[in-house]
C-alpha positions in Angstrom: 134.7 129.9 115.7 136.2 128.7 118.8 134.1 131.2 121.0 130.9 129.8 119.2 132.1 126.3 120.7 133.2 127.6 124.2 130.0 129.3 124.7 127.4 125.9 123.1 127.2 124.0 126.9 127.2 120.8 125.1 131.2 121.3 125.2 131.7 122.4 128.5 131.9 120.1 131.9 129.4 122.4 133.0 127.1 120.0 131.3 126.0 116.8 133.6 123.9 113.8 132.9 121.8 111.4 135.1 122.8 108.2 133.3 120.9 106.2 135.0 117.6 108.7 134.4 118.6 108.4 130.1 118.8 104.7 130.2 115.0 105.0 132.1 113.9 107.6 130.0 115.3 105.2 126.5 113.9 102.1 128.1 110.5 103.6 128.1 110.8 104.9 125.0 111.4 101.6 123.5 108.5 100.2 125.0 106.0 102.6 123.7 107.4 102.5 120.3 106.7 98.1 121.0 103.3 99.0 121.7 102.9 100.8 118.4 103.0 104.3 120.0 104.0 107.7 117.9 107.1 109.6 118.7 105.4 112.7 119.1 102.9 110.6 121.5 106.2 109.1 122.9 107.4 112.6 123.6 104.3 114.2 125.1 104.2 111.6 127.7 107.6 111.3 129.0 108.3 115.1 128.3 111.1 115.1 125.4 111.2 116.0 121.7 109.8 114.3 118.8 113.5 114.0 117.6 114.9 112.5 120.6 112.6 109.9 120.3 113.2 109.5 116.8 117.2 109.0 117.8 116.5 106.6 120.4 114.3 104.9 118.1 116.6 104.2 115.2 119.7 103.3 117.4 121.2 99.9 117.0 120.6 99.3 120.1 117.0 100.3 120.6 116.1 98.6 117.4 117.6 95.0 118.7 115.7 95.8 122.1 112.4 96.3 120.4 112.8 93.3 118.2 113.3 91.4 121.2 110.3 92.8 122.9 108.1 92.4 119.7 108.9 88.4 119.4 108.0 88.0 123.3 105.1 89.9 122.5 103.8 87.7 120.0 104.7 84.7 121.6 102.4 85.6 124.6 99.7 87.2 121.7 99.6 83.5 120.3 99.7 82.0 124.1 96.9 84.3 124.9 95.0 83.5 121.5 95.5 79.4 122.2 94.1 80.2 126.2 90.4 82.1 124.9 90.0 79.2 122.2 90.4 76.4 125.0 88.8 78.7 127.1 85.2 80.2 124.6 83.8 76.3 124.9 83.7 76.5 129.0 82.5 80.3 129.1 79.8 79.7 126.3 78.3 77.1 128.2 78.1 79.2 131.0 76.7 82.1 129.5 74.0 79.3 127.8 73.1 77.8 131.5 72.7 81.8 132.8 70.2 82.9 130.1 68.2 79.6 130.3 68.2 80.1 133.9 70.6 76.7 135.4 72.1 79.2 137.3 70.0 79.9 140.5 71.9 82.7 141.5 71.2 84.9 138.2 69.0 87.5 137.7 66.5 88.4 135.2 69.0 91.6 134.8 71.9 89.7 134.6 70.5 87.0 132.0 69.0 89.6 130.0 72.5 91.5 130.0 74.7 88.1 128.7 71.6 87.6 126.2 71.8 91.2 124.7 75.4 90.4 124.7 75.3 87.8 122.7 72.8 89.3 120.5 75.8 92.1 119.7 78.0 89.9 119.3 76.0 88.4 116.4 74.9 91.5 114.8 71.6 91.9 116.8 73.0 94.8 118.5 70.7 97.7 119.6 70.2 100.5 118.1 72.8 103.3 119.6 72.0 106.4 117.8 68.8 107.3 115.8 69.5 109.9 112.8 65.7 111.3 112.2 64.9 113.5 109.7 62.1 115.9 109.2 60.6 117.4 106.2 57.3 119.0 105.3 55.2 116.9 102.4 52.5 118.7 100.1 49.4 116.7 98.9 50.9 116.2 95.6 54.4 114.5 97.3 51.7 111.8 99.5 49.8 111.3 96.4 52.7 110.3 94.4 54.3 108.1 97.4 50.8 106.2 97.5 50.7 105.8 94.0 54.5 104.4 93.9 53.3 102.2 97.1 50.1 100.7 95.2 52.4 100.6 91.9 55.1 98.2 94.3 52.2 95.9 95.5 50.9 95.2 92.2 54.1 94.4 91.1 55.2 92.0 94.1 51.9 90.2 93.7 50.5 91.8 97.2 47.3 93.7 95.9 45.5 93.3 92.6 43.4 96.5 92.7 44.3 99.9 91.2 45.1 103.1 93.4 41.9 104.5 92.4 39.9 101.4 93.3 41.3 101.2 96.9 40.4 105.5 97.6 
């Protein structure tokens, strides 16, 4: 058994460590895992293990640190939060005195870009990506979709006449 341990490095004074690049290397782990970050996306990006994030990650000390760092964080969320409320008064005038054209210095492109903006921000986006489907019809399919078409403007009050009155 003693060989086993003589020949594991771990044991030996062979084995050096950068202090200075660990306490890096857990500092920047316990700001990824702050900013929500996976260990194994913790790991990929600083080149360690999964685990060794995982140790760092549930030590005493790492966990106090990341509370810490998650209270400042929320303190400056809410600052930041507080700023773009005083803030959306100012910038929606603006963008109001650009796309009724107060502002000399903006373009048709530019007020037409704040407008569509706007418009996206209220639902009215454009149309991104069109699914279009094609399929053959035979005369009986268009018979019966004029029939159901006629049958749905009778019943909404639209037309009065029959399917075989208006053909």
């Amino acid at each position: 058994m003693s060989e086993k341990v003589n020949l594991d490095k771990r044991f030996t004074s062979e084995r050096k460590y950068d202090i200075k690049a660990l306490w890096e290397k857990h500092a920047e782990i316990t700001r990824q895992v702050v900013l929500g970050r996976t260990n194994v996306d913790i790991a990929e990006s600083i080149g360690c293990t999964p685990q060794t994030v995982s140790n760092v990650r549930n030590s005493p000390l790492a966990k106090a640190k990341i509370e810490t760092m998650s209270e400042q964080r929320d303190e400056e969320t809410v600052s930041i939060a507080a700023r773009i409320e005083q803030f959306a008064p100012v910038a929606l005038g603006l963008l109001e005195e650009i796309v009724n054209g107060k502002v000399p210095e903006a373009s048709i492109a530019l007020r037409a870009k704040v407008a569509s903006s706007h418009l996206g921000r209220a639902g009215y986006g454009e149309v991104h990506k069109a699914h279009i489907l094609s399929q053959h019809l035979s005369r009986e399919d268009i018979e019966r979709i004029k029939l159901r078409a006629v049958s749905a403007a009778q019943s909404a009050g639209v037309i009065e006449a029959s399917y075989k009155e208006l053909t």
